[in-house]
C-alpha positions in Angstrom: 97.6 89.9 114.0 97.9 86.9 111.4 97.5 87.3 108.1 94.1 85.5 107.4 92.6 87.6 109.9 94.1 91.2 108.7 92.9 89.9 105.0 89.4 89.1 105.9 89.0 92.7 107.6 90.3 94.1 104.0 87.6 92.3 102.3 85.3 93.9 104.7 86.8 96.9 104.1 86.9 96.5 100.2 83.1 95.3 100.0 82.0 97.8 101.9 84.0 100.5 99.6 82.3 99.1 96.5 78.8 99.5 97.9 79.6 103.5 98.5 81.0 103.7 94.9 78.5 101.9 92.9 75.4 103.4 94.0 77.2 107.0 93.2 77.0 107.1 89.5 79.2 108.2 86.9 77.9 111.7 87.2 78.9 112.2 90.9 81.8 110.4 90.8 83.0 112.7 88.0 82.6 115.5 89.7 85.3 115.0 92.8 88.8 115.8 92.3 91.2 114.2 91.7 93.6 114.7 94.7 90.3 114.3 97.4 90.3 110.2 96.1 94.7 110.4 96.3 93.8 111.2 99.8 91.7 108.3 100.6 94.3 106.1 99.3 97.1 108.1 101.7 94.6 107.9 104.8 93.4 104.6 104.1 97.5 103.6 104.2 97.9 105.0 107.7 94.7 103.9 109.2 95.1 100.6 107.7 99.1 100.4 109.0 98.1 101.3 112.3 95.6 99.1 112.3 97.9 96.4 111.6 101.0 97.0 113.7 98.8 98.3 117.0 95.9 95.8 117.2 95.7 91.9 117.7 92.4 90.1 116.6 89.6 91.7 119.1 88.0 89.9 121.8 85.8 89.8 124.8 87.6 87.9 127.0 88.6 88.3 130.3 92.0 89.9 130.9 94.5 88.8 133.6 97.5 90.2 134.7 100.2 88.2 136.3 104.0 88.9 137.4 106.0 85.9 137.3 109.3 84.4 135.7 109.5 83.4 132.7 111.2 79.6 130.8 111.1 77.9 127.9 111.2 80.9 125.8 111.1 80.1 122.1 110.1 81.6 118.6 107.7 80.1 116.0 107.5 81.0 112.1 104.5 80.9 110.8 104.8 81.0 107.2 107.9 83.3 105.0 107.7 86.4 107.0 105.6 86.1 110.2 106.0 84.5 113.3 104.9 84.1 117.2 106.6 84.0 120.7 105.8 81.6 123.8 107.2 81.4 127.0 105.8 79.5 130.0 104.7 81.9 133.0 105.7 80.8 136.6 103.8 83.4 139.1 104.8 84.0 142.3 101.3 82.7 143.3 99.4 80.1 141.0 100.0 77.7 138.5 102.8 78.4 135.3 100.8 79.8 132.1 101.9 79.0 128.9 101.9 82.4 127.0 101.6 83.1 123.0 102.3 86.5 122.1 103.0 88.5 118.9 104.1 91.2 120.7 108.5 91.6 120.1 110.4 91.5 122.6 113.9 92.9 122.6 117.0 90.3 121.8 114.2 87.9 121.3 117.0 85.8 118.6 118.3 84.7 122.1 115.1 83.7 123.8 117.5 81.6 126.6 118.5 84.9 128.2 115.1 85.4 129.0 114.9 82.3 131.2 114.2 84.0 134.8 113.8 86.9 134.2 111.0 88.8 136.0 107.8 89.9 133.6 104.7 91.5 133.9 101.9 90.1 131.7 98.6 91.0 130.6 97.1 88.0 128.7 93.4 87.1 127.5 92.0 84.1 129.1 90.9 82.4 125.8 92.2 79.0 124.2 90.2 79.2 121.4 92.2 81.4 118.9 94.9 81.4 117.3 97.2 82.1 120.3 96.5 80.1 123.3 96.5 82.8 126.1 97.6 85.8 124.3 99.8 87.8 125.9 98.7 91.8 124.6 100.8 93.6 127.2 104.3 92.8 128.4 106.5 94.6 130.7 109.9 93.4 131.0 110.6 94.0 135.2 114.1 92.5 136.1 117.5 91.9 133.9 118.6 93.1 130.7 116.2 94.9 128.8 114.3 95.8 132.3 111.5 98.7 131.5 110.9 97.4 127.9 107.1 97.6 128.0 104.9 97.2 125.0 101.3 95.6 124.1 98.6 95.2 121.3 95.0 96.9 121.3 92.0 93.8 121.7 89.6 95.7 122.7 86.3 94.9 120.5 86.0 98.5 119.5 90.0 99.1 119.6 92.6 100.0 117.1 92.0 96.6 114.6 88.8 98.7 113.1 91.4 100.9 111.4 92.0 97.9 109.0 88.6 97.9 107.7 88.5 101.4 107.7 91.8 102.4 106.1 90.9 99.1 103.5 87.8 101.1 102.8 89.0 104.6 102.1 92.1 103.2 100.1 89.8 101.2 97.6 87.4 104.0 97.2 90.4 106.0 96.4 91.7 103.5 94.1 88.6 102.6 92.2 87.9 106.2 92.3 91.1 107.1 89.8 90.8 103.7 88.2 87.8 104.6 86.6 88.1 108.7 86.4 88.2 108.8 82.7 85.3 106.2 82.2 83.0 108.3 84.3 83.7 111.4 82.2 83.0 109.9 79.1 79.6 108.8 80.6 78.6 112.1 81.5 79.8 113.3 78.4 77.3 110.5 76.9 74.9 111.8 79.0 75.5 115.6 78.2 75.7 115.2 74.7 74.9 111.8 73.1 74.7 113.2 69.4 78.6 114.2 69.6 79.7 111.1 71.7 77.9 109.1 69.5 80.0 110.9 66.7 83.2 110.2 68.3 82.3 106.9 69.1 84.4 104.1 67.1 83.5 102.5 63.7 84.3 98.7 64.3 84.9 96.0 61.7 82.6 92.8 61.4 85.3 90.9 62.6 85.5 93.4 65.7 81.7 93.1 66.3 82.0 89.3 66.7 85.1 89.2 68.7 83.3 91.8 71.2 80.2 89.1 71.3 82.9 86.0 72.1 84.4 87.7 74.7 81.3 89.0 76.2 80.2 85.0 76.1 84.0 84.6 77.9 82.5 87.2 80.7 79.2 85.8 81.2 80.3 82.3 81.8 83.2 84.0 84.5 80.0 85.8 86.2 78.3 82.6 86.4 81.0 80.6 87.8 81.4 83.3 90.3 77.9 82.7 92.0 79.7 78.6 92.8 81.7 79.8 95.7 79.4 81.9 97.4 76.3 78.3 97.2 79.3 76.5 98.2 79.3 78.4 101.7 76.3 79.6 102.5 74.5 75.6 102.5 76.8 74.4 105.4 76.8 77.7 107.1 72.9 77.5 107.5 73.1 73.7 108.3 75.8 74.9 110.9 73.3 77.7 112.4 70.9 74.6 113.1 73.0 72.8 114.4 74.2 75.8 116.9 77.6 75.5 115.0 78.6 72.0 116.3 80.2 69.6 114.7 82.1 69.5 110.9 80.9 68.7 107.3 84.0 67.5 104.8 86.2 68.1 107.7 85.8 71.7 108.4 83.9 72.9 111.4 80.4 74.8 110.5 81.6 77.7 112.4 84.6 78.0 109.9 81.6 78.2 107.0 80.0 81.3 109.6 83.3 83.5 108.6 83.8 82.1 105.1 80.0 83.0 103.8 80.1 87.1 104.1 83.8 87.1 102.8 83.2 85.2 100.3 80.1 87.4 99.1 82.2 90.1 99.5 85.0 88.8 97.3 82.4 87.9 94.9 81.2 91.6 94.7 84.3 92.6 94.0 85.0 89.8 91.4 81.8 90.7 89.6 82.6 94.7 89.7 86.1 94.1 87.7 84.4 91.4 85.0 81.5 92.5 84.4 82.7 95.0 81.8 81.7 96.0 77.9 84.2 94.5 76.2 84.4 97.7 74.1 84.5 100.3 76.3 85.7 98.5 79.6 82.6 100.1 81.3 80.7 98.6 84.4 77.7 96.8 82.5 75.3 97.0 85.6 72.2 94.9 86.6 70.1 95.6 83.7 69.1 93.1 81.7 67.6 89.2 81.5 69.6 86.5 83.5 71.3 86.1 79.7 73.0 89.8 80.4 72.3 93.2 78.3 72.3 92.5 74.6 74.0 95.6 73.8 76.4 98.4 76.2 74.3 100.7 77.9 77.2 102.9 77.7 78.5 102.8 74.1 75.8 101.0 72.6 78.2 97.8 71.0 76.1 94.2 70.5 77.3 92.2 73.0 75.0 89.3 71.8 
């Protein structure tokens, strides 16, 4: 699976983490231990892992399986650390194939050994991704390395939704401890706001203001945030009348179709680490005018 595509599941997987977190509250959130949001993070490693090294990008197309020899075997980087096979298929019946294939094959530094050598391919019969004719099962049937099998999951409901899965469970984990001790305090607030209140720093003037210029600092960030997501969403609905055809500043529409709900998701998650007290570093919510709260809801500090 390439990298744009395993990092667009995460963001699925983030976003969707963020909207089971949020709507929980401080209160419930307080109240699960802390080893139960360690375990999310461990399983959300595994399922995410497996995910990854068991699954290709899904798809519905047809699968067809062909034994032939195999040529022009080479290997491709595609940028520092990953990289792709091809090899052009000669069946004993039909026309050669030209396969693409992430799947490794053994002594693969060599690829001339390879040259007619007998395999057994299972490939999906779609030119429009980022493989032409990806090859998600190989068996290796004659020569060195002869019973090497291996493949790749594409099913549409196959192995890959372990990346938005583990993604999920790893950042509810994660935000889960990040904000542990915040959460506590707010119940605290809740339980007993006379002693909170108590406990509660006594800032400076010059405190005060800096907390209001930073706050200014955070709105502006929030603002700017809302640019990306206009900047999709007006060529992905032009694209949807136009049935996705054609391109607006060089990029198709149907690009705009996958960059619109991860952008909103990214933005969500931009949104949930700014938009923070600059005080007490708590979530400020939705409250408020389209200016933003003029004081924390949590510990109370003008913000404006």
């Amino acid at each position: 699976m390439d990298r744009g595509t395993f990092l667009a599941y995460c963001l699925i997987g983030m976003a969707a983490a963020l909207a089971v977190v949020i709507p929980l509250k401080a209160k419930r959130r307080a109240s699960i231990p802390a080893f139960v949001w360690r375990l999310c993070i461990i399983l959300g490693a595994v399922a995410c892992g497996y995910g990854l090294f068991q699954s290709t990008a899904p798809s519905f197309a047809t699968r067809i399986t062909a034994v032939g020899r195999t040529y022009d075997s080479a290997e491709h980087p595609q940028g520092r650390s990953t990289s792709y096979f091809s090899f052009r298929l000669v069946p004993d019946s039909g026309q050669p194939v030209d396969i693409e294939t992430r799947l490794i094959i053994p002594s693969w530094a060599n690829p001339s050994i390879f040259n007619g050598r007998t395999f057994r391919v299972v490939y999906l019969d779609e030119n429009n991704r980022g493989l032409k004719n990806e090859a998600i099962d190989i068996e290796i049937l004659s020569g060195q390395h002869a019973g090497f099998h291996d493949s790749l999951d594409a099913r549409p409901f196959g192995a890959w939704l372990g990346i938005p899965l583990g993604a999920a469970l790893g950042s509810f984990g994660l935000f889960g401890l990040k904000y542990k001790k915040d959460d506590a305090l707010s119940v605290a607030l809740d339980n007993d706001p006379a002693g909170y209140a108590a406990s509660l720093p006594n800032y400076t003037e010059q405190q005060k203001l800096a907390f209001k210029e930073q706050f200014s600092v955070i709105k502006k960030r929030q603002y700017m945030g809302a640019a990306p997501i206009i900047a999709t969403f007006i060529p992905a609905l032009v694209g949807e009348g136009k049935n996705w055809q054609g391109s607006i500043v060089g990029l198709p529409y149907s690009l705009f179709a996958l960059a619109f709900p991860i952008t909103v998701f990214s933005v969500l998650a931009f949104s949930f680490w700014n938009w923070r007290c600059p005080a007490c570093n708590r979530y400020l919510g939705s409250g408020g005018s389209l200016q933003g709260p003029t004081s924390c809801p949590n510990c109370g500090v003008a913000l404006q």
